[in-house]
N, CA, C and O of each residue as an XYZ file, in Angstrom:
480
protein
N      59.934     91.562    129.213
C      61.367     91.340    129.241
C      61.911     91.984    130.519
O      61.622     93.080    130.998
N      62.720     91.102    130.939
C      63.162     91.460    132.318
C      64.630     93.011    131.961
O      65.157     93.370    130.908
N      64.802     93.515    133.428
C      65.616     94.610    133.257
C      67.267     94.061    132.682
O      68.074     94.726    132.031
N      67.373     92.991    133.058
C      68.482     92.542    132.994
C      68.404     92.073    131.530
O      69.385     92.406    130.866
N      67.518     91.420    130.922
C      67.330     90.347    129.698
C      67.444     92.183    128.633
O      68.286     92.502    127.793
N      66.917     92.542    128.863
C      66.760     94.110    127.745
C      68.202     94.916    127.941
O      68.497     95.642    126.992
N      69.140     94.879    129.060
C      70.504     95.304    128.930
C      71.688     94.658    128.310
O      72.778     95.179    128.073
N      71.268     93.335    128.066
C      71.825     92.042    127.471
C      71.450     92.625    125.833
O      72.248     93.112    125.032
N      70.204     92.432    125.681
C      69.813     92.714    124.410
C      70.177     93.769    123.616
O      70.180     93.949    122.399
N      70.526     94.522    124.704
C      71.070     96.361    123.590
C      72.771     96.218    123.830
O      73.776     96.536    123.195
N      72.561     95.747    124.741
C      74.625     95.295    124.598
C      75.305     94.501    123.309
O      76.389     94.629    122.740
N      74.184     93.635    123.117
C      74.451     92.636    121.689
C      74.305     93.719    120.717
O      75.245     93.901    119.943
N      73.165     94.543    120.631
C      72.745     95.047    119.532
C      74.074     96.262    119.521
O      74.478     96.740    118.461
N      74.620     96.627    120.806
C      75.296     97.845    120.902
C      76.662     97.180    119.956
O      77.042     98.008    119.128
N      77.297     96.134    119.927
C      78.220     95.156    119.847
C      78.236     94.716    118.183
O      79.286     94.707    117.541
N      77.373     94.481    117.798
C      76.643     94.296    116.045
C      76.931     95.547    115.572
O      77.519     95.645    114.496
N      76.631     96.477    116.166
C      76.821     98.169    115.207
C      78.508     98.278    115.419
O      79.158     98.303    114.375
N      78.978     98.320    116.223
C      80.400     98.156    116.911
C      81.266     97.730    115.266
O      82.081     98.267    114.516
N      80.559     96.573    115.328
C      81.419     95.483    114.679
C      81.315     95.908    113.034
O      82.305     95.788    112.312
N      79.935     96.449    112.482
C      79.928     96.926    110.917
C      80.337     97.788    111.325
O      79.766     98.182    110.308
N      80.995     98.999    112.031
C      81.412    100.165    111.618
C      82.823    100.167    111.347
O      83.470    100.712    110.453
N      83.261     99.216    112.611
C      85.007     98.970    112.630
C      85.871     97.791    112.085
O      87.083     97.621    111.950
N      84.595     96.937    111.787
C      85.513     95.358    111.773
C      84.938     94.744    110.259
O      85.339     93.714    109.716
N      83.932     95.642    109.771
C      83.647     95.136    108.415
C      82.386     94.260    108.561
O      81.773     93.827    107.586
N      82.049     94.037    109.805
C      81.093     92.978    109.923
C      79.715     93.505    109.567
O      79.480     94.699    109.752
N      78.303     92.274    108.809
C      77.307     92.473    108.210
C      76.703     93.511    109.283
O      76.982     93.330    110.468
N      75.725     94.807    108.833
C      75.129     95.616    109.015
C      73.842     94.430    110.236
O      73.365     93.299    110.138
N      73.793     95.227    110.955
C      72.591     94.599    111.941
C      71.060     94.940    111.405
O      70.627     95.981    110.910
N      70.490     93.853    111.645
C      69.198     94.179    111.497
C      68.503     95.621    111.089
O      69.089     95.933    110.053
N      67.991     96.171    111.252
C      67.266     97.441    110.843
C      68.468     98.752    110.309
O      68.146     99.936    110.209
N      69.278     98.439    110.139
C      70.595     99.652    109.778
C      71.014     99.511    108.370
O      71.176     98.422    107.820
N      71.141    100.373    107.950
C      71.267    100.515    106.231
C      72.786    100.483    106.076
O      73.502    101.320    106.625
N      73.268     99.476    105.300
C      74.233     98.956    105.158
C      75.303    100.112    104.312
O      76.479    100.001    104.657
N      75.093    100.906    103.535
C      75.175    102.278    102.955
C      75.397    103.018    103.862
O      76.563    103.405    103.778
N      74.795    103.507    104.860
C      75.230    104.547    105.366
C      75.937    104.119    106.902
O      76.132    104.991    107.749
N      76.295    102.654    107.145
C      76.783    102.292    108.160
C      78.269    102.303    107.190
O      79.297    102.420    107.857
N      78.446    102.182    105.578
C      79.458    102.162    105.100
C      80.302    103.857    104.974
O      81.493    103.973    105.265
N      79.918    104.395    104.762
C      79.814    106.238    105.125
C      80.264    106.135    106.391
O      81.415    106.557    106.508
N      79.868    105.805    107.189
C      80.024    106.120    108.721
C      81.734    105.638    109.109
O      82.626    106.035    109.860
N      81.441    104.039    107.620
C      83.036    103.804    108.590
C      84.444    104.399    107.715
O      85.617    104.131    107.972
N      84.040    105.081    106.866
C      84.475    105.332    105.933
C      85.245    106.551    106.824
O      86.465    106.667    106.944
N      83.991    107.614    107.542
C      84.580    108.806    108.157
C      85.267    108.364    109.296
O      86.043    109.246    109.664
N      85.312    107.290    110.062
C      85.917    106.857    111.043
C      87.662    106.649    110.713
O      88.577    107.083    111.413
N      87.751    106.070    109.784
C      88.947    105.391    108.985
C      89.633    106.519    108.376
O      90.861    106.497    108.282
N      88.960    107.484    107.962
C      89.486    109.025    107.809
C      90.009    109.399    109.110
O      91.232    109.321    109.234
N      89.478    109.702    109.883
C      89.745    109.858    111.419
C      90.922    109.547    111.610
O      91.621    110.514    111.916
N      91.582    108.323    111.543
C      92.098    107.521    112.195
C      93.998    107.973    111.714
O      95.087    108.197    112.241
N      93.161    107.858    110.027
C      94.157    108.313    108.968
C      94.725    109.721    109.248
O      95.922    109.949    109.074
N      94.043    110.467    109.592
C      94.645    111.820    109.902
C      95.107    111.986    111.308
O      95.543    113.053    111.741
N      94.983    110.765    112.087
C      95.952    110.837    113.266
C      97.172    109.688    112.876
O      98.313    109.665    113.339
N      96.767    109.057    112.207
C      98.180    108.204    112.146
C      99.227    109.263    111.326
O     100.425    109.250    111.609
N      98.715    110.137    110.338
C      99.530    111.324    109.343
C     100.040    111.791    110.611
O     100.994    111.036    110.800
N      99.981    112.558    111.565
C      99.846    113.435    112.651
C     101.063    112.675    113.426
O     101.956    113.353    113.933
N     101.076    111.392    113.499
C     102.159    110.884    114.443
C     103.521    110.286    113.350
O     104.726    110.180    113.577
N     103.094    110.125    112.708
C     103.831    110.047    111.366
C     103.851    110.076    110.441
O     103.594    109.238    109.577
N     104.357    111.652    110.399
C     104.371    112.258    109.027
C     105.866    111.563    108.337
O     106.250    111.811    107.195
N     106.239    111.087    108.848
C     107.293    110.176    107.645
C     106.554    109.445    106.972
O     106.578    109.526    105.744
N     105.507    108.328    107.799
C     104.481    107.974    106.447
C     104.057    108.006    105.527
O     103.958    107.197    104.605
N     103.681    109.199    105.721
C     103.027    109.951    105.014
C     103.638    110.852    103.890
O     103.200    111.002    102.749
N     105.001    111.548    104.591
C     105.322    111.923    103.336
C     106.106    111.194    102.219
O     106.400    111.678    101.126
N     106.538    109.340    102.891
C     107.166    108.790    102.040
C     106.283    107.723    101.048
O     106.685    106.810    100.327
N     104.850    108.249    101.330
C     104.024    107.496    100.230
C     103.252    108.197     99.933
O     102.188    107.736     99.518
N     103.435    109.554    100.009
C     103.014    110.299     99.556
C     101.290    110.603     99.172
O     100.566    110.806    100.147
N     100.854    110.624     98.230
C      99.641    110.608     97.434
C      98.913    108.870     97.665
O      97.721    108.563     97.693
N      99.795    108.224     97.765
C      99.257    107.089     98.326
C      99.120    106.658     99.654
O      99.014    105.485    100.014
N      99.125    107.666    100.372
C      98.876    107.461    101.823
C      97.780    107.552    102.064
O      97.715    107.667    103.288
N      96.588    107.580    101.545
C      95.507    107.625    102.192
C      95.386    105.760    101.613
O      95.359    104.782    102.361
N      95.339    105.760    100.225
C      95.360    104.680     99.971
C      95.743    103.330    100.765
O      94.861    102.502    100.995
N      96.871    103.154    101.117
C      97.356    102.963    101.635
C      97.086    102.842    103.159
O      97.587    101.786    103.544
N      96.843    103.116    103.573
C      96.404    103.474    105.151
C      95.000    102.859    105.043
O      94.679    102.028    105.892
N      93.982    103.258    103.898
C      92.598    103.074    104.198
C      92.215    101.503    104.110
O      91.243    100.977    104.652
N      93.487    100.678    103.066
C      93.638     99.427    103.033
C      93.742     98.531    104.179
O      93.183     97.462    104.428
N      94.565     99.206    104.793
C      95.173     98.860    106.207
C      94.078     98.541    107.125
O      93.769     97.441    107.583
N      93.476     99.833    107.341
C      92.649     99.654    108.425
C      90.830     99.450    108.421
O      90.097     99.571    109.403
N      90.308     99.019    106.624
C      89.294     98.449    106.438
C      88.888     97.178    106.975
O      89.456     96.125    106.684
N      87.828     97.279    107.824
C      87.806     95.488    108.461
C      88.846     95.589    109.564
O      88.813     94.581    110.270
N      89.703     96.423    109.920
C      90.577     95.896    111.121
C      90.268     97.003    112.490
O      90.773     98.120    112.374
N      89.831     96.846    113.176
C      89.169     98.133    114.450
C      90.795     98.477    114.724
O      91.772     97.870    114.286
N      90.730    100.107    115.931
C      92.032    100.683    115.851
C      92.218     99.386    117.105
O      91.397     98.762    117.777
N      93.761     99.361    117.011
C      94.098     98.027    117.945
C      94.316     98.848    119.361
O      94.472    100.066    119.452
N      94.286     97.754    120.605
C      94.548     97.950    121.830
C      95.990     98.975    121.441
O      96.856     98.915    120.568
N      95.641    100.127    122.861
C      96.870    101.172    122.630
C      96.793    101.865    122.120
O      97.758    102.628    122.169
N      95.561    102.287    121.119
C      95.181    103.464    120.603
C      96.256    104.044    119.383
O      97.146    103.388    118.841
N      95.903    105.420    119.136
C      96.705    105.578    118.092
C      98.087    105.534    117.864
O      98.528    105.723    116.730
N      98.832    105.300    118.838
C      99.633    104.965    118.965
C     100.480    103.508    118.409
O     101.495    103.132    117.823
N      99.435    103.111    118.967
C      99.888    101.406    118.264
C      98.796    101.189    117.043
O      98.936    100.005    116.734
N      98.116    101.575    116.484
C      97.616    101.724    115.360
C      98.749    102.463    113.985
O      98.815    102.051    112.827
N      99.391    103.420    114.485
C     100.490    104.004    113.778
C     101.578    103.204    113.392
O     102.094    103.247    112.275
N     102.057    102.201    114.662
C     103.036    101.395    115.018
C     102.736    100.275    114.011
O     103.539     99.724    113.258
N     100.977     99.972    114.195
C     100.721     98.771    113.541
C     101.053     98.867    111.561
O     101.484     98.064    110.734
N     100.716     99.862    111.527
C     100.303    100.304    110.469
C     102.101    100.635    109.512
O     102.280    100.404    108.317
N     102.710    100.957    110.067
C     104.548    100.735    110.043
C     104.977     99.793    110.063
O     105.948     99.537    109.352
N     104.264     98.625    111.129
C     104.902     97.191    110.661
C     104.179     96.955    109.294
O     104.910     96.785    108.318
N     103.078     96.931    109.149
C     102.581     96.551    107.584
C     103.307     96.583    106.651
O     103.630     95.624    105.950
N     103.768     98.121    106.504
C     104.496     98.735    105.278
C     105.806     98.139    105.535
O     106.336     97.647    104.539
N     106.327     98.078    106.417
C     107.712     97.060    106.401
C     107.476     95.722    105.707
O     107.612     95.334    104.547
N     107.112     95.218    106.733
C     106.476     93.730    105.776
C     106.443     93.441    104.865
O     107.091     92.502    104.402
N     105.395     94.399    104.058
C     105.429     94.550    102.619
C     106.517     95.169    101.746
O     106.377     95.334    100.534
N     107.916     95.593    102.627
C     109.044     96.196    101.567
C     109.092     97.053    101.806
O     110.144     97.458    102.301
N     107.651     98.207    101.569
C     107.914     99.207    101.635
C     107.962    100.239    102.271
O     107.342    101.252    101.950
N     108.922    100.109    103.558
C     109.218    101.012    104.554
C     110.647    100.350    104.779
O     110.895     99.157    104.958
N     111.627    101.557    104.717
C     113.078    100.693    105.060
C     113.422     99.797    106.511
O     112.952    100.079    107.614
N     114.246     98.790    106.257
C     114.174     98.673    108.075
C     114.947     99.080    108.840
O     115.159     98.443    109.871
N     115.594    100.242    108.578
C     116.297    101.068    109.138
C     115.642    102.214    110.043
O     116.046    102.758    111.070
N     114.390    102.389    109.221
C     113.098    103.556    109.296
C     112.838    103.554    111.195
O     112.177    102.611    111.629
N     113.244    104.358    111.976
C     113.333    104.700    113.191
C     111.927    105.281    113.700
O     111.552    106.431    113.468
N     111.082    104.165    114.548
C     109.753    104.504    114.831
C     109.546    105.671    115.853
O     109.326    105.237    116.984
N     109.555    106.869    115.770
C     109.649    108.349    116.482
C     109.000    107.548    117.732
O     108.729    106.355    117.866
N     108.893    108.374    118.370
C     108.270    108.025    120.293
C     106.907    108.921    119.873
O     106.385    109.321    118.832
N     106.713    108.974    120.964
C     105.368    110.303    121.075
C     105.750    111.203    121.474
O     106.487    111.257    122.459
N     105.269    112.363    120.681
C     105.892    113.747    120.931
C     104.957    114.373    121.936
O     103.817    113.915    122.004
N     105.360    115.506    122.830
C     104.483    116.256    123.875
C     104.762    117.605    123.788
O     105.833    118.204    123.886
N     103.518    118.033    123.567
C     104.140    119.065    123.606
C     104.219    120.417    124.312
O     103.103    120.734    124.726
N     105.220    121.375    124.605
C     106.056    122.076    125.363
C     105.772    123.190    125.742
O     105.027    122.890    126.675
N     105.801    124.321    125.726
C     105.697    125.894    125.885
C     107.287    126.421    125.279
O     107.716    127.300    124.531
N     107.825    125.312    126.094
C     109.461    125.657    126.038
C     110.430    124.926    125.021
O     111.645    125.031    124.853
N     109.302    124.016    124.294
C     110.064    123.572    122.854
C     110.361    124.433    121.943
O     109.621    125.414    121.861
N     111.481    124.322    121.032
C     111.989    125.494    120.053
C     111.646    125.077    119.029
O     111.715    123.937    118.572
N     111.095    126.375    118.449
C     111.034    126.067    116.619
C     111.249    125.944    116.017
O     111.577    127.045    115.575
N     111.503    124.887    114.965
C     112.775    124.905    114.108
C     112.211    125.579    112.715
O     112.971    125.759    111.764
């Protein structure tokens, strides 16, 4: 196999793992479908505790069902272009959509933070 034909080949294969961890897609060849499910499981945790992090209104207005909630969201769907940011965003239009987020509900900016910010 040529150098080029074997960088092709692990790019696909790199692309197949890609895809069961984030997008729901069938486990690749030799990878145990179980623990590629674990894997995306902790990813989607991940994700969840940064979307909490950028909005904790989310979070605290669904309270006990925010993981729920969130983990629904983003099973099968990879974090979208824009990072957590627009994953948060995305994840706010959902709950609108569905009712349950008012549409009044004011999407915060990104916070930075300061030395010289005050504590409230």
């Amino acid at each position: 196999m040529s150098e080029d034909a074997a960088r092709e080949a692990l790019a696909g294969a790199q692309a197949a793992l890609l895809a069961a961890l984030v997008a729901g897609e069938e486990a690749p060849p030799g990878f145990d479908r179980e623990r590629l499910l674990i894997q995306e499981s902790g990813l989607i945790s991940k994700r969840r505790r940064t979307v909490a992090r950028l909005r904790p209104d989310l979070a605290a207005l669904l309270g006990d069902g925010f993981a729920a909630e969130f983990d629904a969201y983003a099973r099968g769907r990879p974090k979208p272009p824009g990072g957590s940011h627009a994953d948060a965003r995305d994840f706010a239009d959902r709950l609108r959509a569905a009712g349950r987020l008012p549409k009044e509900s004011v999407t915060p900016g990104p916070r930075r933070w300061s030395p010289f910010a005050r504590r409230r």
